[in-house]
C-alpha positions, 0 to 999 in steps of 0.5 A, spaced: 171 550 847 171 552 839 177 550 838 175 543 841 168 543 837 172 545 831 178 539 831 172 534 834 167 536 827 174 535 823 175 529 825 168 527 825 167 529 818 173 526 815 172 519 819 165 519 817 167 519 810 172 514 810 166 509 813 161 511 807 167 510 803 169 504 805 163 501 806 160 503 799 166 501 795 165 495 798 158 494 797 161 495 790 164 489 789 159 485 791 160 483 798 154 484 805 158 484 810 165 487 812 167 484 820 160 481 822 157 488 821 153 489 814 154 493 810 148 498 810 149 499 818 156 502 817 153 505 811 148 508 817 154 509 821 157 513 816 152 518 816 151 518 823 159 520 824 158 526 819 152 529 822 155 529 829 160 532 825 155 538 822 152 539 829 159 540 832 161 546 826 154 548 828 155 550 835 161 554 833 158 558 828 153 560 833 157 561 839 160 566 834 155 569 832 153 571 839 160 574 840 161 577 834 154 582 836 
C-alpha cells in the first residue's frame, strides 16, 4: 500500500506541477482561456493535484512512523 501511495503522490506531484506551469506560462502570454477552462481554474486544479499528492507522502511517512516504533 506504501509503495502504491508513494507512486500515486510522485505522479500526483509532478502532474500538478506540469498544470501550474502551463497554466502560468500561459497566463504569461496573455491568453484567458486554454480548451473552455480559464486559466485560474486550472491554476486551482493545479494546486488541487498537488496537495492530493502532499497528503499521499503524508500517509506513508506516518504508516512509517507507526512501524518504526
Amino acid at each position: 500500500m506504501n509503495d502504491l501511495l508513494l507512486l500515486t503522490g510522485r505522479a500526483a506531484g509532478i502532474g500538478g506541477v506540469l498544470i501550474c506551469a502551463v497554466a502560468a506560462g500561459l497566463r504569461v502570454s496573455g491568453l484567458y482561456w486554454f480548451v473552455g477552462f480559464q486559466l485560474g481554474t486550472l491554476l486551482m486544479m493545479g494546486m488541487a493535484v498537488m496537495i492530493v499528492a502532499c497528503l499521499c507522502f503524508l500517509a506513508v511517512l506516518t504508516e512509517r512512523s507507526k512501524t518504526a516504533r
